[in-house]
C-alpha positions in Angstrom: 62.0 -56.0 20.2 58.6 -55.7 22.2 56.4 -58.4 23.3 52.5 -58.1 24.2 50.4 -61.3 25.4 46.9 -60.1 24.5 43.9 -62.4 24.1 42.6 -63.2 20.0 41.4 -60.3 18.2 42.5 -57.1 16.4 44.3 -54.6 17.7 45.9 -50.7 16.4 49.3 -51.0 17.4 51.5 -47.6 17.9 54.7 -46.9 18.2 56.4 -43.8 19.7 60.0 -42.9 19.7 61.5 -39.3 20.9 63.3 -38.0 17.4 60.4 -40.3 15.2 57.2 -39.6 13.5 55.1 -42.0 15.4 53.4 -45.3 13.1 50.3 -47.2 14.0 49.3 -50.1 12.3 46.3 -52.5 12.2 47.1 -56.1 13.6 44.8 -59.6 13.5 46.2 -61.7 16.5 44.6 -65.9 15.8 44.1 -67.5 19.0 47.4 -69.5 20.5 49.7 -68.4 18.1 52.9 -65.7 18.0 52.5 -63.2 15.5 55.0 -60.6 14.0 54.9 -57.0 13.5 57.5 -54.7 12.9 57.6 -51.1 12.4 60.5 -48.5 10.5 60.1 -44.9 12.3 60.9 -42.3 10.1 63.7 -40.0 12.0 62.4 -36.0 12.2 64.0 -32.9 12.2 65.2 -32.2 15.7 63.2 -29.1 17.7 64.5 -26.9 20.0 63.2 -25.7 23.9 63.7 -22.5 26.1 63.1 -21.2 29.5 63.4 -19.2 32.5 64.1 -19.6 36.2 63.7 -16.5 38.5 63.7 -15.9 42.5 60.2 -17.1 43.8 60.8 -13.5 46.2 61.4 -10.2 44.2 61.3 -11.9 40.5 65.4 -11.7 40.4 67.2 -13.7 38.1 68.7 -17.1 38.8 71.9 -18.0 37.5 73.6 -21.1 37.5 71.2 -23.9 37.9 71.7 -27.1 36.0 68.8 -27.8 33.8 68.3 -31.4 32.8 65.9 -32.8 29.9 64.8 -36.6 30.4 62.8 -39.1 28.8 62.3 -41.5 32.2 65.4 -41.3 33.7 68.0 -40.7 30.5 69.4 -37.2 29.8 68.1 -37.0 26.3 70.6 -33.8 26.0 73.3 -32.9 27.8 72.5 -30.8 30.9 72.5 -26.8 30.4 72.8 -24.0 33.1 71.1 -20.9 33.1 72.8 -17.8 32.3 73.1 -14.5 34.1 69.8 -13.5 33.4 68.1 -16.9 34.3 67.8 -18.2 31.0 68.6 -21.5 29.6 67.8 -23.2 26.0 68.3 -27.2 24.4 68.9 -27.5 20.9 68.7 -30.5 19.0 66.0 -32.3 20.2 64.9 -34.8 19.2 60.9 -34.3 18.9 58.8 -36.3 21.8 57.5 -35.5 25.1 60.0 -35.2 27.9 60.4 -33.7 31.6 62.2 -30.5 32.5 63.8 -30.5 35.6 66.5 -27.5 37.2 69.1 -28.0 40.3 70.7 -26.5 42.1 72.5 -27.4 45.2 70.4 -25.0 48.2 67.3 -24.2 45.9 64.4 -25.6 45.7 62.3 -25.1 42.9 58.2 -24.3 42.0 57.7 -26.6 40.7 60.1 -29.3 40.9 59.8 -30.3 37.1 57.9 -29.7 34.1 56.3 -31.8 31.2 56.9 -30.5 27.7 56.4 -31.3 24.1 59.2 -30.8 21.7 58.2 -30.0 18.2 59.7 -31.1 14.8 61.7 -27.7 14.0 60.4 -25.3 16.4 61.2 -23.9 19.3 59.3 -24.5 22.7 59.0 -22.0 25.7 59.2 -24.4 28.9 57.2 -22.0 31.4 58.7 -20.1 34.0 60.7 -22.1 37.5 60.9 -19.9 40.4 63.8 -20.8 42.8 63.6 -20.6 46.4 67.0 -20.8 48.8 67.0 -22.1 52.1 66.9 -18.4 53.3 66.6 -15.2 51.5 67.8 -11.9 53.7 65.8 -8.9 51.5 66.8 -5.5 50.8 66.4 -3.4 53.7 66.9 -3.5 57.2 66.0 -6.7 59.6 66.6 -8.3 62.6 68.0 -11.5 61.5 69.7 -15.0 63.5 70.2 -18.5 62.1 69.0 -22.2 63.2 72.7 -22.7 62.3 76.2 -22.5 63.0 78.6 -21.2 60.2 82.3 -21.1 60.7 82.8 -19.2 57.0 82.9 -15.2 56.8 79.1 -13.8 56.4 79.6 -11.8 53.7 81.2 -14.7 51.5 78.3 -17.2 53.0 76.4 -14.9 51.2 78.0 -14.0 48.5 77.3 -10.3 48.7 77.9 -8.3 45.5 81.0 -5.9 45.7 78.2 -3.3 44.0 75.8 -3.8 47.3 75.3 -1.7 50.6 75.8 -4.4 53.4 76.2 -3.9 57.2 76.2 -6.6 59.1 76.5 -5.8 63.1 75.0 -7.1 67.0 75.1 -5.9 70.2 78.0 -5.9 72.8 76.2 -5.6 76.4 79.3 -5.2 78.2 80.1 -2.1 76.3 76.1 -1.2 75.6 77.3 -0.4 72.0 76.7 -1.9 68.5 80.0 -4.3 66.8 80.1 -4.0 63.4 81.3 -6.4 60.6 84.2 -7.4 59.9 84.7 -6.9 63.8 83.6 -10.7 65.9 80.8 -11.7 66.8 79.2 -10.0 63.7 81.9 -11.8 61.7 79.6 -15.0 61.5 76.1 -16.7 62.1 76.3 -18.0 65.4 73.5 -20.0 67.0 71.8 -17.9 69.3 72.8 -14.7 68.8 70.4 -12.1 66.5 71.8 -9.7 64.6 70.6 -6.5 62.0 71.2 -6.8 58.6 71.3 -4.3 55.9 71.2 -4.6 52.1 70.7 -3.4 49.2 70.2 -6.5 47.5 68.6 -9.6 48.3 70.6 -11.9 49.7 70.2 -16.1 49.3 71.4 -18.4 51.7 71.6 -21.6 50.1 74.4 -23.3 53.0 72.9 -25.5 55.4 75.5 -24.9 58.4 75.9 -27.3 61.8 72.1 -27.0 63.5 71.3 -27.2 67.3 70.5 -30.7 68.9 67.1 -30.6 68.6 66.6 -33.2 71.2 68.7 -30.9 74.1 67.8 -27.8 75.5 69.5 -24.8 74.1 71.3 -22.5 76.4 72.5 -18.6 75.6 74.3 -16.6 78.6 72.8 -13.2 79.3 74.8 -10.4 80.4 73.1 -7.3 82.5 71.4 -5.1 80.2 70.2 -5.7 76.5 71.0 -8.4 74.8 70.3 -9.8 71.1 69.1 -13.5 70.6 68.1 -15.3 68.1 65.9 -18.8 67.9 68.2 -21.6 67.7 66.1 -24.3 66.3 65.1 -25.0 63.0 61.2 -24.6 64.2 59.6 -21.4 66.3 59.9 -21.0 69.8 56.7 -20.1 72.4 58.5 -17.3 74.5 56.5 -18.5 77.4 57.6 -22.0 77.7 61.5 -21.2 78.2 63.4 -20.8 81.6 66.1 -18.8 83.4 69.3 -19.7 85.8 68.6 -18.1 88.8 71.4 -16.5 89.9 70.9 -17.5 93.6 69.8 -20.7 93.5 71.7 -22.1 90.1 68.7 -23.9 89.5 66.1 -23.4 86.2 63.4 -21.3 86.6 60.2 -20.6 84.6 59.7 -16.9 83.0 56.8 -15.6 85.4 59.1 -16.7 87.9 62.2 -15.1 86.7 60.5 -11.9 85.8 59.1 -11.6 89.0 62.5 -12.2 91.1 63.6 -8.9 88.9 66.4 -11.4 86.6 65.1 -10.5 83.6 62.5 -8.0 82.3 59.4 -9.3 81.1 59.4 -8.0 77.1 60.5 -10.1 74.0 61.1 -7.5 71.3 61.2 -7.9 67.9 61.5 -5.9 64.9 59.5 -5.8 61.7 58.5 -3.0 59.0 60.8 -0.7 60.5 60.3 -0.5 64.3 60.3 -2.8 67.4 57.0 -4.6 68.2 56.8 -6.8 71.5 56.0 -10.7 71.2 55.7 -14.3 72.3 56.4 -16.5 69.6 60.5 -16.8 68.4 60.2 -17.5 65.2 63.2 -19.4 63.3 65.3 -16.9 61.3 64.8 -13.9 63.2 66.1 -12.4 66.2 65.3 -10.9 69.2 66.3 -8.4 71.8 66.3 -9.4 75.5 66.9 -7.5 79.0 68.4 -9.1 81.8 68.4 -7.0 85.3 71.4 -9.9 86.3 73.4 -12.0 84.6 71.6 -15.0 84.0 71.2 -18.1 81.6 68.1 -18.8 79.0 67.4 -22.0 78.7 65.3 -22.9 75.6 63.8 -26.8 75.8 63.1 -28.4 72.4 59.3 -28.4 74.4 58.9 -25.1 73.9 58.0 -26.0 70.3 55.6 -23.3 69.3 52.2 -25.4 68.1 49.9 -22.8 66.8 50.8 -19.2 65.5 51.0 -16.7 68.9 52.1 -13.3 69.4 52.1 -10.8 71.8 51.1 -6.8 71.1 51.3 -4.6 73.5 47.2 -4.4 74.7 46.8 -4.2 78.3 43.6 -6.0 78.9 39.7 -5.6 78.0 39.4 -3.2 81.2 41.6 -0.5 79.7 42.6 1.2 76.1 46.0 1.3 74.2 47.2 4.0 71.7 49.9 3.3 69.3 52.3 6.6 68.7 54.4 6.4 65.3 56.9 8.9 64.5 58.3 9.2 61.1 61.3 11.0 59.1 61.5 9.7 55.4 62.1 6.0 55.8 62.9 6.1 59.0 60.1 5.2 61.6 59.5 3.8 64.9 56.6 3.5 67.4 55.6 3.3 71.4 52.4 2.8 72.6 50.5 4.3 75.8 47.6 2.8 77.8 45.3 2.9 80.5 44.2 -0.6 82.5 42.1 -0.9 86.3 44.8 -3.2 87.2 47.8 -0.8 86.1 49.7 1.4 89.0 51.1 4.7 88.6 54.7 3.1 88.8 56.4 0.4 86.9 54.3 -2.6 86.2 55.7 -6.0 85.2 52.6 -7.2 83.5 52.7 -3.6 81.5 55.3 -2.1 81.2 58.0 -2.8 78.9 61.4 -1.6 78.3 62.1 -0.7 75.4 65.5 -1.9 73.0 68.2 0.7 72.0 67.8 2.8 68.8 69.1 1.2 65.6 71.9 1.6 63.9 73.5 5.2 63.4 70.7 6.9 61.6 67.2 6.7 63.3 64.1 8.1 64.6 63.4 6.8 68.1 60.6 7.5 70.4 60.4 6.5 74.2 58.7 6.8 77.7 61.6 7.9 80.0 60.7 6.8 83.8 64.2 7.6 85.6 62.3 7.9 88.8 61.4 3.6 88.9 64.4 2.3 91.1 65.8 -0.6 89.6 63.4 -0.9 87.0 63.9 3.0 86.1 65.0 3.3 82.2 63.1 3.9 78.7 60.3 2.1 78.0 58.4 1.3 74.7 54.9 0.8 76.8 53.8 2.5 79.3 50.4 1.6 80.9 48.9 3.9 83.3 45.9 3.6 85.8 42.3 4.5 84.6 42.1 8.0 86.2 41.5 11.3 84.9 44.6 12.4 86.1 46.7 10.1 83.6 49.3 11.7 81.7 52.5 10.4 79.7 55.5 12.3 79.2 57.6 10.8 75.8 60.9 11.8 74.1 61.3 11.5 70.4 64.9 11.5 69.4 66.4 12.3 65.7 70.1 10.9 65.2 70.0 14.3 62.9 69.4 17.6 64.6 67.1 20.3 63.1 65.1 16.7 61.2 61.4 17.3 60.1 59.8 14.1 61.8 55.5 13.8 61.8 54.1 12.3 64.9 50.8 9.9 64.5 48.1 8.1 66.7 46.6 5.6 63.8 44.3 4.5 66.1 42.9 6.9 68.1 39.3 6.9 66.4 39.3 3.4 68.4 39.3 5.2 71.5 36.7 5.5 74.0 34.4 8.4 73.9 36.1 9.8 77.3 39.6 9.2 76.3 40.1 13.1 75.0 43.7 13.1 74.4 45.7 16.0 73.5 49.3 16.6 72.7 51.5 19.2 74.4 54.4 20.1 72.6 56.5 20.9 76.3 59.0 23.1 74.1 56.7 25.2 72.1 53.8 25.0 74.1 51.6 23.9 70.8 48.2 21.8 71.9 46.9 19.2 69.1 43.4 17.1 69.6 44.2 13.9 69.0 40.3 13.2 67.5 40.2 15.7 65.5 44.0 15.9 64.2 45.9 12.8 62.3 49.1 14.3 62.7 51.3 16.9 63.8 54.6 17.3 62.1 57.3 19.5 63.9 61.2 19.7 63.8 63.5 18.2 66.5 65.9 21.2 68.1 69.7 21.3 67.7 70.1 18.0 70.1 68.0 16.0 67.9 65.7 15.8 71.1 61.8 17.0 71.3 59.7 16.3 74.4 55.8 15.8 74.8 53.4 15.5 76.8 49.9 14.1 76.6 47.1 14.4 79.0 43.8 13.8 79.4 41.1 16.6 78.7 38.2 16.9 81.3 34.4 17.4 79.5 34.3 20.8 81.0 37.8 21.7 78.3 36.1 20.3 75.4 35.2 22.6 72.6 31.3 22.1 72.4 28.4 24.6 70.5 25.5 24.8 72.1 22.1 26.7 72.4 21.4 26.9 69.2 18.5 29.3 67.7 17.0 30.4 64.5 14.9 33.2 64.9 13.1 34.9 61.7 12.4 38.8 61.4 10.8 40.5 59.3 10.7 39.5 55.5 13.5 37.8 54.8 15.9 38.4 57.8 17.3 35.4 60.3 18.8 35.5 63.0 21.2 32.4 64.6 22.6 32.3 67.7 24.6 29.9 69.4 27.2 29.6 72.5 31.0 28.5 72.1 32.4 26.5 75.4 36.2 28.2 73.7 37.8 30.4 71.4 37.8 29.2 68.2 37.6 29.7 64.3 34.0 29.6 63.8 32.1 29.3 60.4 28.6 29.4 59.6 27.8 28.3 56.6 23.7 27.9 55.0 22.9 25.1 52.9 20.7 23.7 50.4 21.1 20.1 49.0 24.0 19.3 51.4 25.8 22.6 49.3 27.2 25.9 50.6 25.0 28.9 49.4 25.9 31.1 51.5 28.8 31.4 53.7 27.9 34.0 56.7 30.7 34.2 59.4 34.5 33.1 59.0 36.7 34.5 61.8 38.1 34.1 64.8 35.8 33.7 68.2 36.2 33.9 71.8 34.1 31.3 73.7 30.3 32.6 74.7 26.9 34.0 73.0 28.0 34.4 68.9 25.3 35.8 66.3 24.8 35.8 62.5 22.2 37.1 60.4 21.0 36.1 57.0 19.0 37.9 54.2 17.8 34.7 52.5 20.6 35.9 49.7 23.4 33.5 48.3 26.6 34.6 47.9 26.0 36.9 45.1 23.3 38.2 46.2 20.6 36.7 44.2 17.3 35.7 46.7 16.5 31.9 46.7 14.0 30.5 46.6 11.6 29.5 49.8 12.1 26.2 50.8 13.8 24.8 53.7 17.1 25.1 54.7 20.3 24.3 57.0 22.8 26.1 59.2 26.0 24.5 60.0 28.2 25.9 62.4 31.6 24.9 62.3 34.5 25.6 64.9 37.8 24.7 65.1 40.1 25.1 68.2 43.8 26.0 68.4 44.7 22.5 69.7 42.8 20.9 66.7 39.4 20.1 67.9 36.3 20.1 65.9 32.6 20.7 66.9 29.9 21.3 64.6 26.2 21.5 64.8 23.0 22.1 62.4 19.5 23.3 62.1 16.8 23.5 60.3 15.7 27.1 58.9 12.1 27.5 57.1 12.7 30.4 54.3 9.2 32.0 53.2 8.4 35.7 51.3 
């Protein structure tokens, strides 16, 4: 039964029922008076629909959600779950238009429903849900905590394939070692405390465990040494903003203040893409490592609510440069970075230098400033920021967990550099020298301790390999003379072109430094005389330690 009050007039009135072909007829409606339409709905073939649900991160199947199809709020069909492979299907449809909509207790869902038509004896593809958890841990290595406490086992929180890799471990600082699962704390999420995962799978999370009281300040007890955190709120934390126990007082501190009564040192390091990176910003999810000089207390407030994205790389300041140092070995890779700034010293600095966290894990590559000459702030550092002298140099380790390891050393950014920061590389073992300018990389093995050491130093002008003085000087018909001067020994080649295009390649050897000559007989490499015109010498040198000069001139050919 239906009802419309409508004013006099005609009217095309439809009807529409899921499993019907829909009717429309034409209707005269007198003025003041009930009239009476009625309608028989012929009943159609029923259609079927189909679909998919995958992870929204890595495309991975989603199995088990409950997939419901409704018509307002009724189940028109019984509910379906997917399968193994993220599919699902209704049969027996009734024809109409309905709304798709998967569950599943943790997910959420992009979107959160869909509208589809179901055809009289066909099949309709419901396009594709993608399925998001509360928190997804990927394949690979990461530095992980929780905004939440669990009690169950991690590996069945997660509910890690028997088939997967999975290590699971934190840090001990009273034994300055790693604990591995199944062995406490890195049985468990605890709030707080950060840990590295490692997986060969993605992982989902779909468990919301007991969270912090987000209206109390959080507090984590340091031991001396390293320790890993992680952000126990539900919402990132500015690093700046949290406090300290002093151990002499009892009383709260700020950071500056604790850093600077030696309680804690003044680095926040994370770790992303494979090595350690300093920051500012604790972001929820991941965690952190820490070093307390004393044993102390962090205190995080709820007001130290990050508001706007921060971080912290380690730059010294607009009166200096920094150059990042990444050493690789297959997948393994890790990074340091060096510095000069006016307001640096030649010692330990607390606004520059920063310790740096242990190695991870028991296969690595690790590289690392050693100052054991620093007092109480004497250990390995990550950063290492000297003063703007000419005398600046920085001694680093690189260490395999592999003896006898092939590992390649880079400096991505030293075409940033200023022009009078000439850097080069001493290999202190081998004695090999590498120009950082001119070389992208130097790749060497580390000895039968897994341990190489290097140097690198700044070049004064007077080291640099330069050419100079150059002159062409014709003779008689076709004959040319170029000299030049070399500031050091080097491979030197001297090349004549035409168009931008070798013609004639005249010396390739080995040089000592001073007055060098070539000749040419207007001749290209085979022989043949070209034509007059004008021409180009390059002169090209290349030193032992990697760097490049080069320099041109013009050269008038005539007969």
């Amino acid at each position: 039964v239906y009802t419309f009050s409508v004013p006099a007039g005609e009217y095309v009135i439809t009807a529409v029922a899921p499993g019907y072909a829909p009717e429309s007829q034409t209707l005269n409606v007198p003025a003041n008076q009930t009239t009476t339409l009625n309608f028989q709905l012929a009943l159609l073939p029923p259609g079927s629909a189909s679909g998919r649900i995958v992870r929204r991160f890595g495309g991975a199947p989603e199995p088990g959600v409950t997939v419901r199809l409704r018509f307002g709020n009724t189940d028109v069909v019984p509910p379906v779950l997917t399968d193994a492979n993220g599919n699902y299907s209704f049969t027996n449809v009734p024809p109409g238009e309905y709304v798709v909509i998967p569950e599943k207790t943790g997910f959420t869902f992009r979107p959160n429903q869909r509208s589809v038509t179901i055809s009289s004896g066909r099949n309709t593809v419901v396009g594709e849900f993608q399925s998001e958890p509360l928190r997804t841990f990927f394949r690979g290595r990461f530095l992980v905590s929780a905004p939440y406490d669990y009690a169950q086992d991690v590996r069945t929180l997660l509910n890690v394939p028997a088939s997967a890799t999975f290590r699971f471990f934190s840090w001990d600082p009273s034994q300055s070692r790693y604990v591995f699962y199944p062995n406490a704390p890195a049985n468990r999420f605890q709030l707080g405390r950060g840990y590295f995962i490692e997986t060969s799978e993605d992982l989902p999370l779909a468990t919301v465990g007991t969270a912090a009281d987000a209206s109390q300040p959080f507090q984590i007890p340091l031991q001396v040494g390293w320790n890993l955190i992680g952000n126990p709120f539900t919402f990132d934390v500015n690093w700046s903003q949290v406090q300290f126990i002093d151990p002499d007082t009892n009383t709260a501190v700020s950071l500056p203040t604790a850093v600077g009564k030696g309680i804690v040192a003044n680095a926040l390091w994370g770790y992303s893409f494979g090595s350690y990176s300093a920051t500012t910003r604790m972001k929820v999810w991941e965690g952190y490592w820490v070093y307390a000089y004393r044993a102390t207390t962090l205190i995080i407030p709820p007001s130290a609510a990050a508001t706007s994205a921060s971080s912290r790389s380690a730059n010294p300041n607009a009166t200096g440069w920094r150059l990042t140092l990444e050493v690789q070995s297959g997948d393994l890779k890790d990074r340091a970075y060096i510095g000069v700034s006016r307001s640096a010293t030649a010692g330990y600095d607390r606004e520059h230098d920063l310790l740096k966290p242990p190695p991870v894990g028991a296969d690595y590559v690790y590289i690392s400033l050693p100052h054991l000459n620093w007092g109480a702030h004497s250990g390995v550092y990550g950063v290492d920021i000297q003063p703007a002298t000419r005398s600046a140099s920085w001694e680093f380790v690189v260490e395999s967990s592999q003896p006898n390891r092939e590992v390649t050393l880079r400096w991505p950014d030293a075409q940033q550099l200023p022009r009078a920061a000439n850097l080069v590389l001493v290999n202190l073992e081998t004695g090999e020298r590498r120009y950082l300018r001119t070389t992208g990389a130097y790749t060497f093995r580390t000895n039968a301790s897994g341990v190489s050491r290097f140097r690198l130093e700044l070049a004064s002008s007077s080291g640099l390999l330069r050419i100079q003085q150059v002159q062409v000087q014709s003779g008689r018909g076709s004959q040319h003379t170029i000299t030049f001067q070399l500031t050091g020994d080097a491979t030197v080649q001297v090349n004549i072109l035409a168009g931008g295009k070798v013609v004639r390649q005249l010396l390739n050897q080995a040089t000592r430094s001073g007055v060098q000559q070539a000749t040419w007989d207007g001749r290209n490499q085979n022989g043949v005389a070209l034509p007059p015109g004008t021409y180009t010498v390059e002169i090209r040198a290349v030193s032992d330690d990697g760097q490049v000069a080069r320099a041109t001139a013009p050269l008038v050919l005539t007969r």
